[in-house]
C-alpha positions as CSV (number, residue, x, y, z in Angstrom):
1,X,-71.8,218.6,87.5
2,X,-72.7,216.0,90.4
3,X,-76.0,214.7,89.7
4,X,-77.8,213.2,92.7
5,X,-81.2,211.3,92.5
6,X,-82.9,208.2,94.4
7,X,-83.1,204.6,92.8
8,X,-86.3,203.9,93.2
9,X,-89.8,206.4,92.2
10,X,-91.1,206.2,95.9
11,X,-89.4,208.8,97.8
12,X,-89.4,206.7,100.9
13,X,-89.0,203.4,101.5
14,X,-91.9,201.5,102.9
15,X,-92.3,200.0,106.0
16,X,-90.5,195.9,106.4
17,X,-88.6,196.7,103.1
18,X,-85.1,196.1,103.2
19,X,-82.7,198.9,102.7
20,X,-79.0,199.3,102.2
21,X,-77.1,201.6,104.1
22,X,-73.8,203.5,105.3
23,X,-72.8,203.9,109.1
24,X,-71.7,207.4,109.5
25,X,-71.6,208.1,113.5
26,X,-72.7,205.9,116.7
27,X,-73.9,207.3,119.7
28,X,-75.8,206.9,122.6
29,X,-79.1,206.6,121.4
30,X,-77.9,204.1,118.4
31,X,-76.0,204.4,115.0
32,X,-76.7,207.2,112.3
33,X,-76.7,205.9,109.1
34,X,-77.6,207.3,105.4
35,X,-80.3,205.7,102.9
36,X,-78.1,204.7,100.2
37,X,-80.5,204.2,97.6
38,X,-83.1,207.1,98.9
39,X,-80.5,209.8,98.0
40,X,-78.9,209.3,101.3
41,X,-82.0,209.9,103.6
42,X,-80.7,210.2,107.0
43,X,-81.8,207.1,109.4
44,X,-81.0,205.4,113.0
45,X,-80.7,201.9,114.0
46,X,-81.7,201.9,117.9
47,X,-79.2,200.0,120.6
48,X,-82.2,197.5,121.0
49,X,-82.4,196.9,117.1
50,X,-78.7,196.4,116.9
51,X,-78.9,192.1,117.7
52,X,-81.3,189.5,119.3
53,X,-78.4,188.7,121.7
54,X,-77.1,190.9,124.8
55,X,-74.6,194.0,123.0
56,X,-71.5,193.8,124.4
57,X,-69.5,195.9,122.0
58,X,-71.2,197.9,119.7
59,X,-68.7,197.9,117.6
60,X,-68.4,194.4,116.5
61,X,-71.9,194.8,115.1
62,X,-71.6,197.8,113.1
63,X,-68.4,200.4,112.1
64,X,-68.3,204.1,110.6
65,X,-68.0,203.4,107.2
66,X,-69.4,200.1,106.3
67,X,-72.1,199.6,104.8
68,X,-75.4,197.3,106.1
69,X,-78.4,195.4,105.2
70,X,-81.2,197.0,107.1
71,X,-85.0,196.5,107.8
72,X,-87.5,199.2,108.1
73,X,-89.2,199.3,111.0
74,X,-91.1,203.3,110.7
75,X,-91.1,206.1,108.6
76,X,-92.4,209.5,109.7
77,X,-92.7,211.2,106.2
78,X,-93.6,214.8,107.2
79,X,-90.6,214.9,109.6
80,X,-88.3,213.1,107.6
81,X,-87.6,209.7,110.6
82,X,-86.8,206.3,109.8
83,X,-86.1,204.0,111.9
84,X,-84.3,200.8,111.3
85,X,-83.8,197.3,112.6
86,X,-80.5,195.0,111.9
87,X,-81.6,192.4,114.6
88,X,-84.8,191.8,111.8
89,X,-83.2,191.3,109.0
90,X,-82.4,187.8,107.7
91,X,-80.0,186.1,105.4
92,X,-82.2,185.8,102.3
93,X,-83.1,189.5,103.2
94,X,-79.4,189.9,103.2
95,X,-78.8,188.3,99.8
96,X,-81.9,189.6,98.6
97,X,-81.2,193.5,99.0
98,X,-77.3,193.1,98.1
99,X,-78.3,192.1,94.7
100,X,-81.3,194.6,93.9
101,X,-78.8,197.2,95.5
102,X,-75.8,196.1,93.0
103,X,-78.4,196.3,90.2
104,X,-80.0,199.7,91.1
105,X,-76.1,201.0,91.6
106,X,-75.5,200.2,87.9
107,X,-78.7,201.6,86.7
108,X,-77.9,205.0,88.7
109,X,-74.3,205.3,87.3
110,X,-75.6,205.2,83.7
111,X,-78.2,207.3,83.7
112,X,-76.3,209.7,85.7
113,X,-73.2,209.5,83.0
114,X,-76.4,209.6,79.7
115,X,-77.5,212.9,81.8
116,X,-74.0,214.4,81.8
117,X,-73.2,213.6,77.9
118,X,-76.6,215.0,77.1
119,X,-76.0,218.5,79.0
120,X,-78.3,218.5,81.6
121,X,-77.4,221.0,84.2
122,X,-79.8,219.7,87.4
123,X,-80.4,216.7,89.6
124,X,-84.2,217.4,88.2
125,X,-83.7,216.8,85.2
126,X,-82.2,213.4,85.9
127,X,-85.2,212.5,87.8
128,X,-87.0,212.9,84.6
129,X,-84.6,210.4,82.8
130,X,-85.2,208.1,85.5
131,X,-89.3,208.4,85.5
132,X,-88.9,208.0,81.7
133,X,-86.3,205.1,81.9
134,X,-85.4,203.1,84.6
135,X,-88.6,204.0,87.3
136,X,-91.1,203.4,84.1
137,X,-90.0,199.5,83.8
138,X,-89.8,199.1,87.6
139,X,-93.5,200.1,87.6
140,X,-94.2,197.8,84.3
141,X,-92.7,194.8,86.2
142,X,-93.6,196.0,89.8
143,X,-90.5,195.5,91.3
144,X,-87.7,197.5,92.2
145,X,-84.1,197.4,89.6
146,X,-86.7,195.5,87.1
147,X,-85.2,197.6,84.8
148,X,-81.7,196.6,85.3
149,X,-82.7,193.4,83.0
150,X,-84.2,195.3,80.2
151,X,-81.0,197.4,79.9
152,X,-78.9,194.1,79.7
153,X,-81.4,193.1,76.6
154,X,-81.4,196.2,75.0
155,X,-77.5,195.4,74.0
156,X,-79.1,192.4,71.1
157,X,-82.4,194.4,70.8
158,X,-82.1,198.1,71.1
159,X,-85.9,198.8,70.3
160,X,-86.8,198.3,74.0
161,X,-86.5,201.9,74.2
162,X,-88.9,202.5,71.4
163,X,-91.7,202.7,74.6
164,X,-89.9,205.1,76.2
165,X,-90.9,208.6,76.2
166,X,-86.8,210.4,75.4
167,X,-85.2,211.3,72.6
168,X,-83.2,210.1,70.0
169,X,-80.2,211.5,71.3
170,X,-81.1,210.3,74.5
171,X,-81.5,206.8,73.5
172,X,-78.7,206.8,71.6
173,X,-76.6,207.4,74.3
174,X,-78.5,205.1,76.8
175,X,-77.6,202.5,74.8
176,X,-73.8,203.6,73.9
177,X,-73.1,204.0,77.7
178,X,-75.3,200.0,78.1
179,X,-73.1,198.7,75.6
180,X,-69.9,199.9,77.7
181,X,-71.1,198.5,80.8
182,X,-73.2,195.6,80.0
183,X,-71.4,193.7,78.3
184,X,-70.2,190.7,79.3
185,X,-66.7,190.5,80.4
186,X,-64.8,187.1,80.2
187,X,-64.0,185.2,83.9
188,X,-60.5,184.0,85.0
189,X,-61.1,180.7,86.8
190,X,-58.4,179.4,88.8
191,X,-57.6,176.2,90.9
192,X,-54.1,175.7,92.8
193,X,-52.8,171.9,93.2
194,X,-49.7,170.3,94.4
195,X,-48.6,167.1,92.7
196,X,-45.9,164.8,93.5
197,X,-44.7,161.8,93.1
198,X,-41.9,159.6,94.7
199,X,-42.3,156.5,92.5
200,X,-39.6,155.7,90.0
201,X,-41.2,157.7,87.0
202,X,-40.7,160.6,89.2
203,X,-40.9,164.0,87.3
204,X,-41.9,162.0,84.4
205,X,-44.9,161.0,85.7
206,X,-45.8,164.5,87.2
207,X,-45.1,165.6,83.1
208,X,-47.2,163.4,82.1
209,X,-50.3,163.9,84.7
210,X,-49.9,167.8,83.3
211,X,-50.4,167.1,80.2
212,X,-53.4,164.6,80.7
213,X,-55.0,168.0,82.2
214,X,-53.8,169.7,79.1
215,X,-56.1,167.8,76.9
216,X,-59.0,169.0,78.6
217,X,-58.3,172.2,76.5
218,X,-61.0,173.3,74.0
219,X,-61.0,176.2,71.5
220,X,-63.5,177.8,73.1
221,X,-61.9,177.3,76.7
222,X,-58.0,176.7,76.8
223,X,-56.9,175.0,80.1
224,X,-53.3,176.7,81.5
225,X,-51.4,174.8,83.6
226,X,-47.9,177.1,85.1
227,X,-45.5,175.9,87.9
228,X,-45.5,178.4,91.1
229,X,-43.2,176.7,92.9
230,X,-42.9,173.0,93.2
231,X,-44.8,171.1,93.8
232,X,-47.6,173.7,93.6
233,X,-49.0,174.5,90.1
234,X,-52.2,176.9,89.2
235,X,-54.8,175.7,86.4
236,X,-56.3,178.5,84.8
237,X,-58.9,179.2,81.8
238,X,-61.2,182.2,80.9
239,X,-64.6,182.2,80.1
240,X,-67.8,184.2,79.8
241,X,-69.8,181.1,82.0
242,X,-68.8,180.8,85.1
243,X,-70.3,177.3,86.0
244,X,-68.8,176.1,82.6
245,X,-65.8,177.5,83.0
246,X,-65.4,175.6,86.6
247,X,-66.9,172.4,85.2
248,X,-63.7,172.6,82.7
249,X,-61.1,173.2,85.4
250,X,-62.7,170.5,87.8
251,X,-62.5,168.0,84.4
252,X,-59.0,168.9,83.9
253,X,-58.2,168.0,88.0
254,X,-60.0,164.8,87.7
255,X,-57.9,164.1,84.9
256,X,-54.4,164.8,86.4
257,X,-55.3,162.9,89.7
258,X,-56.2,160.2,87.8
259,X,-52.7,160.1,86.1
260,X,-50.5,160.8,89.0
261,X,-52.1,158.4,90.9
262,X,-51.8,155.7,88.6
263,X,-48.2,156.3,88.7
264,X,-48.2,156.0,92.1
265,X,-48.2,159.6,93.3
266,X,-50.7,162.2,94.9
267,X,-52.6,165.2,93.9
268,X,-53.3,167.7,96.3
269,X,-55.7,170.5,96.1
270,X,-54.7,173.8,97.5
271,X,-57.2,176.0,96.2
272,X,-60.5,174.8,94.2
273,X,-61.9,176.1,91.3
274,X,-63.5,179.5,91.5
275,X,-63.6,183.0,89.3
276,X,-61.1,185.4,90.4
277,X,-60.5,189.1,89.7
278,X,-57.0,190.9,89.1
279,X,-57.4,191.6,93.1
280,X,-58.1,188.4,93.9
281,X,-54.7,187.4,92.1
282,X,-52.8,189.6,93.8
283,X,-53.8,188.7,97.4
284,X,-53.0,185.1,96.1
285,X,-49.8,186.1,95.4
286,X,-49.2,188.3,98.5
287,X,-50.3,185.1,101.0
288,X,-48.0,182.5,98.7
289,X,-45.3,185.3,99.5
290,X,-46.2,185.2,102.8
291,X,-46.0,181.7,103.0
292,X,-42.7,181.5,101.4
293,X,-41.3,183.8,103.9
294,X,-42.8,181.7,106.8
295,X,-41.2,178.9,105.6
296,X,-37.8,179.7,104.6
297,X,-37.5,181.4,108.6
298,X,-38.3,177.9,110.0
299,X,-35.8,176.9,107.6
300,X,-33.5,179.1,109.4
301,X,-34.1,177.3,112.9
302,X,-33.4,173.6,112.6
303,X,-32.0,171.1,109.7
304,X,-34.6,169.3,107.1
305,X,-35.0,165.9,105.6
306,X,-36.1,165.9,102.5
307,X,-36.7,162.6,100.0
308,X,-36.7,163.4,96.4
309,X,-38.4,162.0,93.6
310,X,-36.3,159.5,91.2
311,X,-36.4,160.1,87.9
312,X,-34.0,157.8,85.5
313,X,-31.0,159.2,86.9
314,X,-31.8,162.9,85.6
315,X,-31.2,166.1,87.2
316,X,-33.9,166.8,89.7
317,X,-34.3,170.5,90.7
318,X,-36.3,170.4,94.2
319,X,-37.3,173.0,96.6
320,X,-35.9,172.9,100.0
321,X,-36.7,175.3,102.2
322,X,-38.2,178.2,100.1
323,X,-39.4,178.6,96.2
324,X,-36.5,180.5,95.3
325,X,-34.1,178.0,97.1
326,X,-33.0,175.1,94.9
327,X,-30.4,172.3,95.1
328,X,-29.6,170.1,92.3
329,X,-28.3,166.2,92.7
330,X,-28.2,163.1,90.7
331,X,-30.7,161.0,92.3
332,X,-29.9,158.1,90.0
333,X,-29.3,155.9,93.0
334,X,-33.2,155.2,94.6
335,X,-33.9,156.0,98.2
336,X,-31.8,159.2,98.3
337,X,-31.7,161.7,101.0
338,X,-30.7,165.4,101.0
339,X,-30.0,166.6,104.6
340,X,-30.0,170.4,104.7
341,X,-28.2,172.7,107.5
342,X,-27.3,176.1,107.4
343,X,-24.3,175.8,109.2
344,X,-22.9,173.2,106.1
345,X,-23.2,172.6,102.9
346,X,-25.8,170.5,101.6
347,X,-24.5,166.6,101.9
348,X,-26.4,163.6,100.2
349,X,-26.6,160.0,102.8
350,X,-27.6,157.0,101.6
351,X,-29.3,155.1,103.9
């Protein structure tokens, strides 16, 4: 069954509080939008409340669909108005009410999922979990998601609850469904980099500035370093602290810059350090895709010059015009060229 209850004990919001919600129509008078954590109250934001400057598209200040940081500016309880201001609202009020929101959100979906395993059959009854839960420790701490931090402790200390007027069963489940939730999930932190190096070490020296990074590594947080496509590389390690884990990565950059470019070559970073999801990664690889594409059709248009790094008369595998397009030469003399047409075979000058 589809439980539906508020996230906070006052049935309304009060007046200046700052409330998320969701645009669902725009008209004349303004847009119509639904209290997201009042049980989806309906609410307006009036055309004059919209911005401080002149409107000249509505649309480019709200859409159907998304969802907004509001300020309230009235409520009429007895006939169910409540008016709302986005022109009043600020960016700490912004930051502010995102977070409580993303807290409160969390709260609701476990309760909601403890009411389901524990049979109840009405959105009443879930109110009653939420008076004897959640809505008890926001009035203990007077203010609003407090209790979003108590149900992160209870995962070491489970007696929390002991206060709490519900049952065993209940509790038990409370903190079974915490326990899923709750606990901490590792972060992927990633940085992308291009190194290169035209000196006489060559690949050598971009080996070498790798593995300098490499030594960063630690037990607790291994540092990854994979080739995309050359010259571009992605540094990668997984942690449960975020700032730690982009301390580690930044270390690990320092330490391959500082290599390359006592060989004489260059470090360039692409993207720095920061946590990414499994989304996040796949949009990375969508745009790199992208770029790769872009690239190989101005490759299409014209001929390219391209030096390549020496390395002791070895092999040297280089992209040309796109990450899956390769030529290999021996570069063993220095100063080597590779001119590149589409209309001819690849041809080496010396200059």
């Amino acid at each position: 069954m589809e439980f539906s209850c508020r996230f906070y004990s006052n049935e309304f919001p009060d007046i200046e509080d700052t409330v998320m919600v969701k645009v669902h129509k725009i008209g004349e008078m303004g847009a119509y939008v639904t209290l997201s954590e009042y049980n989806n109250k309906e609410g307006m934001i009036l055309l004059s409340e919209l911005s401080r400057r002149r409107i000249r598209s509505v649309n480019k200040l709200v859409r159907v669909g998304r969802s907004e940081c509001v300020a309230v500016i009235r409520v009429d309880q007895d006939k169910g108005y409540i008016d709302l201001s986005k022109r009043r609202v600020y960016t700490k009020d912004v930051i502010q009410c995102e977070d409580r929101f993303a807290k409160a959100k969390v709260i609701n979906s476990i309760l909601r999922h403890v009411a389901e395993q524990v049979g109840y059959k009405t959105s009443a009854e879930l109110e009653g979990l939420y008076e004897k839960t959640a809505w008890y420790f926001d009035l203990k701490f007077k203010k609003k998601a407090a209790a979003y931090d108590i149900f992160k402790k209870a995962l070491t200390d489970p007696t929390v609850f002991d206060e709490c007027d519900i049952s065993e069963k209940v509790k038990e489940k409370l903190i079974e469904d915490i326990k899923k939730r709750l606990t901490p999930q590792a972060l992927k932190i990633r940085a992308d980099i291009e190194v290169s190096c035209f000196a006489y070490e060559g690949i050598e020296a971009i080996k070498a500035a790798l593995g300098e990074g490499k030594k960063c590594s630690t037990e607790e947080m291994p540092i990854k370093i994979n080739l995309i496509a050359a010259p571009l590389f992605v540094i990668t390690t997984q942690t449960m602290e975020r700032v730690e884990g982009i301390e580690a990565v930044t270390k690990a950059l320092d330490a391959i810059k500082a290599s390359i470019e006592s060989f004489g070559g260059s470090l360039k970073v692409i993207m720095p350090p920061k946590a990414v999801t499994d989304f996040d990664e796949d949009e990375i690889k969508k745009r790199l895709d992208q770029e790769a594409d872009a690239e190989e059709a101005r490759g299409q248009r014209g001929s390219k010059l391209v030096r390549l790094g020496q390395g002791h008369g070895q092999f040297i595998t280089w992209t040309i015009h796109h990450p899956r397009q390769f030529i290999t030469c021996d570069n063993s003399s220095p100063g080597q060229f590779i001119t590149y047409d589409n209309s001819s075979p690849a041809t080496i000058h010396h200059p």
